[in-house]
Each structure stands twice: as structure tokens, then as C-alpha cells.
C-alpha positions in Angstrom: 19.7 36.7 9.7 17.5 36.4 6.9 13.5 37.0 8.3 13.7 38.3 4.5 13.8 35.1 2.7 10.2 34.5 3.1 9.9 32.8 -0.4 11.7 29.8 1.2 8.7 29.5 3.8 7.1 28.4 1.0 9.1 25.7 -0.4 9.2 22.7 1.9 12.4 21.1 -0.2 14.2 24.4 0.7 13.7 23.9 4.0 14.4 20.4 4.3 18.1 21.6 2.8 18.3 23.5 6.0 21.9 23.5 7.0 22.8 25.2 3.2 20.4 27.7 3.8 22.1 28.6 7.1 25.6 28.7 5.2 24.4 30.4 2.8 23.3 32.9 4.5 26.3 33.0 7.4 28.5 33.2 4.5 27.3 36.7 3.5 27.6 37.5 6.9 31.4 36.7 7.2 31.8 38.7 4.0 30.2 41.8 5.8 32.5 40.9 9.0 35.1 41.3 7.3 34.0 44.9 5.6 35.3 46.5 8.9 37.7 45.2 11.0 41.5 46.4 10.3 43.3 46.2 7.1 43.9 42.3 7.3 40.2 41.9 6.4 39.5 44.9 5.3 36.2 45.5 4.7 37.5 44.4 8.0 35.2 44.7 10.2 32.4 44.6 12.3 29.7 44.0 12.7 28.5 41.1 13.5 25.5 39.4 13.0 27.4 36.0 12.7 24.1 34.3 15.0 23.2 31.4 12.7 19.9 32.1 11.2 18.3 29.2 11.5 15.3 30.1 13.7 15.1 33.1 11.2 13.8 30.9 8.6 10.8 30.0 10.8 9.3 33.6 11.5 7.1 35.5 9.0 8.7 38.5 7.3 6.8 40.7 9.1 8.7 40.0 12.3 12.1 41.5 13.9 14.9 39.9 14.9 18.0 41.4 16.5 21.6 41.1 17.3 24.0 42.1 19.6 27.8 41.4 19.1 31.3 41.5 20.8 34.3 41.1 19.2 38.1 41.1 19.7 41.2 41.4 17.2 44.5 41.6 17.0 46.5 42.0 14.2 50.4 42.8 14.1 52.8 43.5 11.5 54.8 45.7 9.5 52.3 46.6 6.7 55.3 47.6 4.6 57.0 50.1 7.1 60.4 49.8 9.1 59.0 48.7 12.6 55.7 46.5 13.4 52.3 47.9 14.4 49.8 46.2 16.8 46.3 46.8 16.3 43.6 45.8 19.1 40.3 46.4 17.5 37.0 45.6 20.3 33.8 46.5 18.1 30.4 46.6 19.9 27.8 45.8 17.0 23.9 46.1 16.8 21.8 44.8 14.1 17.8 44.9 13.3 16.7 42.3 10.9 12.6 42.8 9.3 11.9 42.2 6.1 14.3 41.9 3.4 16.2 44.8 5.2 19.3 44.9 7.8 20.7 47.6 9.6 23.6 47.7 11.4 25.6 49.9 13.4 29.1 49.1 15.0 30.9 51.2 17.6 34.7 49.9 18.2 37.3 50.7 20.6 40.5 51.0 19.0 44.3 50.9 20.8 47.3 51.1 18.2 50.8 50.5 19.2 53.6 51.5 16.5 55.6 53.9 14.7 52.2 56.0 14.2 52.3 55.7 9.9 49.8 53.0 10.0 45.8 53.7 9.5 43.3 50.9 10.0 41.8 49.7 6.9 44.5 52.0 5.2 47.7 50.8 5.6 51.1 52.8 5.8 50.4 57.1 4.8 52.6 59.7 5.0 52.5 61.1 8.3 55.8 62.4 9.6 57.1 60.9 13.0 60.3 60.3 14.4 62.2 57.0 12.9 62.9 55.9 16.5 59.2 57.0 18.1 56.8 54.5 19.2 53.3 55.9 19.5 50.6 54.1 22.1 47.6 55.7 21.2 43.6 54.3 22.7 40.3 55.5 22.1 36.7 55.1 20.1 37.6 53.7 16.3 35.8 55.2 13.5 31.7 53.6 14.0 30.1 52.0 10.8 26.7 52.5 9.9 25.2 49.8 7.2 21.9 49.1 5.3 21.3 45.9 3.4 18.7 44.8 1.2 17.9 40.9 0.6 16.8 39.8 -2.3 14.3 37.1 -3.0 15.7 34.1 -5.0 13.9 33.6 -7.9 13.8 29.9 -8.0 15.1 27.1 -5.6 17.7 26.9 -7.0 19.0 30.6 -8.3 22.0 32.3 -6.1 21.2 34.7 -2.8 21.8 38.4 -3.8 22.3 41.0 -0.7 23.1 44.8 -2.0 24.8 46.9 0.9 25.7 50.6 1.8 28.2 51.1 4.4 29.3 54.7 6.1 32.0 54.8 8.0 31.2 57.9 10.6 34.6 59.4 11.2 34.5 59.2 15.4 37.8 58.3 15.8 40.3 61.1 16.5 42.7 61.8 13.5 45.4 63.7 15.6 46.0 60.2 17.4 46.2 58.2 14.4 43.0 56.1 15.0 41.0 57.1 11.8 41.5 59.9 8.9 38.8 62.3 10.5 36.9 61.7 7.2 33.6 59.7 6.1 33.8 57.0 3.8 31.1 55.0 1.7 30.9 51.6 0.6 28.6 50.0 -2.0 28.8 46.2 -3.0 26.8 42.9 -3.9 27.2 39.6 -2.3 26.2 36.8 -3.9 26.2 32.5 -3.1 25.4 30.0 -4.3 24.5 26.4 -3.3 27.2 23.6 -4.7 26.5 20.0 -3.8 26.7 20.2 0.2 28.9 23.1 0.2 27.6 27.0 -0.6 29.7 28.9 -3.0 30.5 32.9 -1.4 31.5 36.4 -2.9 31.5 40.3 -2.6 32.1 42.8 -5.0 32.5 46.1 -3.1 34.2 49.6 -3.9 34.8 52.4 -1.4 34.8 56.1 -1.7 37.2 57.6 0.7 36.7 61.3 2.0 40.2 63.2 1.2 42.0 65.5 3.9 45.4 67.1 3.3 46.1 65.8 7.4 46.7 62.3 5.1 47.5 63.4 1.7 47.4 60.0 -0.7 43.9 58.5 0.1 42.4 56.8 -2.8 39.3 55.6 -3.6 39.3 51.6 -4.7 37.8 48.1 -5.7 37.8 44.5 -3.6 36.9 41.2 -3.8 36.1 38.5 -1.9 35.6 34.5 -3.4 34.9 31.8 -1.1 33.3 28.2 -0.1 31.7 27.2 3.2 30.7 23.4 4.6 28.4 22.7 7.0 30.3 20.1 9.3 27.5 19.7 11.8 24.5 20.9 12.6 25.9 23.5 15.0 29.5 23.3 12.8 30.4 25.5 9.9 33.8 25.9 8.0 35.1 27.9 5.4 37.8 30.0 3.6 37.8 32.8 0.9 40.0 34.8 -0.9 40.6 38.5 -0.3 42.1 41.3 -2.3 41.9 44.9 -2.0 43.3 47.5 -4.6 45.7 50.0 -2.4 44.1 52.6 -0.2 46.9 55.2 -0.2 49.4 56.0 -2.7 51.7 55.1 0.3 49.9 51.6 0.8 50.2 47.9 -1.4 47.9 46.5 -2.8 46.2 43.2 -0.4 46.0 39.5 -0.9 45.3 37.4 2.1 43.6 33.9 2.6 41.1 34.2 5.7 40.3 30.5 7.0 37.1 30.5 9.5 35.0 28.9 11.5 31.2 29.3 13.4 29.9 27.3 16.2 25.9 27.9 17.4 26.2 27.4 21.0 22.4 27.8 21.2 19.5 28.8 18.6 20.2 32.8 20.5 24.1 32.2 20.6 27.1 31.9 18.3 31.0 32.2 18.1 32.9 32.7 15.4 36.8 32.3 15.2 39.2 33.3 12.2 42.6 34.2 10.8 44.1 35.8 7.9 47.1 35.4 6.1 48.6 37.4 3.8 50.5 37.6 0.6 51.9 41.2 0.1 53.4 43.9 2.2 49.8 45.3 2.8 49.2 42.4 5.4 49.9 41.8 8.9 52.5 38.9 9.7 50.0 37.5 12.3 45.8 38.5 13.1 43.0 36.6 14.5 39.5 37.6 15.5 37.3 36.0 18.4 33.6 37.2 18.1 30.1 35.8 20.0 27.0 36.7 19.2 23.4 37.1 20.7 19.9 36.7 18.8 16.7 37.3 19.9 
């Protein structure tokens, strides 16, 4: 992912260290995953990009590498209302990598089954429906549009630092639930950091939501992501982090989940990644996992 980091072509130590390079960089892309998929990750994601960048650190800056992505997830649970809501969430993702500059753009289809008071990446809002009414509704989520810029480390052995903008383009169709009808924009920093033979991950984001009196309560707010990644193998990596988000909606908790993963590069042009979340507050869905594979070129 990172054709960027072309200070590292310089450093033949660096590159001998190459699995933490890879980790460190797959780390920040598991942190922008999770910007976009539903509520359980939040920043939730999608995107993808989750190729392992190893053959990135052999191409001069000047070149271009792409991705393609497919994911799927599922997520169900109460999110703090009377009856459970399942979420299927199938993002199509796109991403151009020159320079110390990514762009992304994700397109998901969206199907949510439930009492229709549940917004992905929102949580419970105050839309009036019938206690007993289920509501099936199916169609194209809200898309995500992202730039990144890549720092250069300025030693060997100073942290990675990745600033981000996301816009959420509001394609979804609010009358059926599947997004507010509003854009929203997302700044934050990732940052990590190599520790013995494990990398050291974290994002510090905040999102501005567009208001609309079709969901009164919408609030703008902070979250956080701390984690650690191991490289297992040379095609292997594990990891965990932390997640909290401050409340989306006056009518929404606050989030706290623990999101274990896992990446496996089936080739140097593909990669799947496999996680799970769970959660800590009534924000949270009782059960959610996410299946994603990814192509480079």
C-alpha cells in the first residue's frame, strides 16, 4: 500500500525488517477498514486495500499501484432497541496508490432486516414505526470517498503517520432506512509504531455529520482506535485493537468493542482478511464478522 514510503528504499536495514514494514503498514489499513463498515466497527467500513504491501516497497514512488476489493458482513443485534436488526453490508472498494497519496472509493450494497430504528454507523434514532413491524429493506448503502496522505518517517526508527479525509456521499435512500440522506466528513491520523517483532497501531478520527429533521438527534463525535499486530508468517498476520466511538445520536450509546483479526497473502496480487468484533455496551451488535479478498496490481 505504501509506493509512498520511498525513504525506506533507501535504508537496506529497513528493508531487511520486512515483515514489520508490511504490518505496519496493513495495520493502518485495518484501521481505515474499519472507518466504514456498520456500527460494530464503525468507522466501519470499507474499503479495502487490505493487499499486503510488500511488493509496494520495491517500486519507485513514481509508480501506481491499485486495488480492487470485495467484502461481506454481517452483523446482528439489538443495538439498544426492543427487537434485533440484521445488517448485510457487500462493499465493492477501489483504491489508487502513487506517491505518498491514496484514494479510495467504496460503493456497498446494503440489505437491513429489523424494526427499521437502526441506522448503519448510527445506531438506534427516532424514527416512528410500528412496535410489532419488521421492515426488509435492500438497496445501494451510502458510497465513501477517501484521500490519504503518507508521511515520510523521519528516521528508521520514528512511528508511520497517515492523515485521512473521508466523505460519505449520501447514495443510500433515507425513506428505506439505509442511510440519513446526508453527507458526512471525517478527518483523523493513524499512527504505529514498531515494538520488538510486533507493530504498535492507532486512529484518532472525528466525524461531522450533516443534520436532517427526517432523523432529528445526529451528533457530531470523536473515536479511537489502539491496537498491536504480529507477523506469524511470512504470509500470516494477527492482531486486535480496541474501539470506542462517542454516540452518534442523542438516541444512540456510546461504543466499546474488541475487534480480533487476521490477514493471509494468498499471492504477492492477493489477500484475505477475516475479523470479528465484540462489544461492551448497548451500542454493539451481539454477533458480526467480516470476510474480505483483495486484488493488487
Amino acid at each position: 500500500m505504501s509506493s509512498g514510503y520511498h525513504f525506506a528504499l533507501q535504508m537496506n536495514n529497513i528493508l531487511s525488517d520486512f515483515p514489520n514494514i508490511d504490518t505496519l503498514r496493513l495495520s493502518m489499513k485495518f484501521l481505515r477498514i474499519i472507518q466504514f463498515f456498520p456500527h460494530s466497527f464503525l468507522c466501519i467500513l470499507i474499503l479495502s486495500f487490505l493487499a499486503f504491501s510488500g511488493p509496494v516497497f520495491s517500486q519507485s514512488n513514481s509508480e501506481t499501484r491499485q486495488t480492487i476489493s470485495l467484502a461481506s458482513y454481517f452483523s446482528s443485534g439489538d443495538y439498544g432497541e426492543d427487537r434485533d436488526t440484521d445488517i448485510y453490508y457487500l462493499p465493492v472498494s477501489y483504491s489508487v496508490n502513487k506517491g505518498n497519496w491514496v484514494a479510495q472509493l467504496t460503493v456497498p450494497h446494503l440489505r437491513i432486516e429489523g424494526a427499521g430504528n437502526v441506522l448503519v454507523n448510527i445506531g438506534g434514532v427516532n424514527r416512528a414505526v410500528s412496535g410489532n413491524q419488521i421492515e426488509r429493506n435492500s438497496g445501494i448503502g451510502d458510497s465513501t470517498l477517501a484521500l490519504t496522505y503518507q508521511m515520510n518517517p523521519f528516521s528508521e526508527t520514528s512511528p508511520f503517520v497517515d492523515f485521512r479525509l473521508d466523505i460519505k456521499i449520501p447514495t443510500a435512500d433515507r425513506n428505506r432506512g439505509l442511510g440519513t440522506g446526508e453527507a458526512d466528513y471525517s478527518v483523523q491520523v493513524d499512527i504505529s509504531q514498531n515494538y520488538g517483532s510486533s507493530v504498535l497501531f492507532s486512529t484518532f478520527g472525528y466525524t461531522f455529520r450533516g443534520k436532517t429533521d427526517f432523523y432529528a438527534g445526529l451528533t457530531d463525535s470523536a473515536y479511537v482506535q489502539l491496537g498491536i499486530a504480529k507477523p506469524l508468517a511470512p504470509r500470516w498476520n494477527l492482531g486486535i485493537f480496541y474501539d470506542f466511538r462517542e454516540p452518534a445520536s442523542t438516541f444512540s450509546p456510546e461504543i466499546h468493542e474488541l475487534v480480533p483479526y487476521f490477514s493471509y497473502r494468498i499471492s504477492n496480487s492477493w489477500s484475505f482478511t477475516g475479523l470479528t468484533a465484540f462489544g461492551f455496551t448497548e451500542g454493539s451488535a451481539t454477533a458480526a464478522v467480516l470476510g474480505q479478498i483483495s486484488y493488487s496490481w
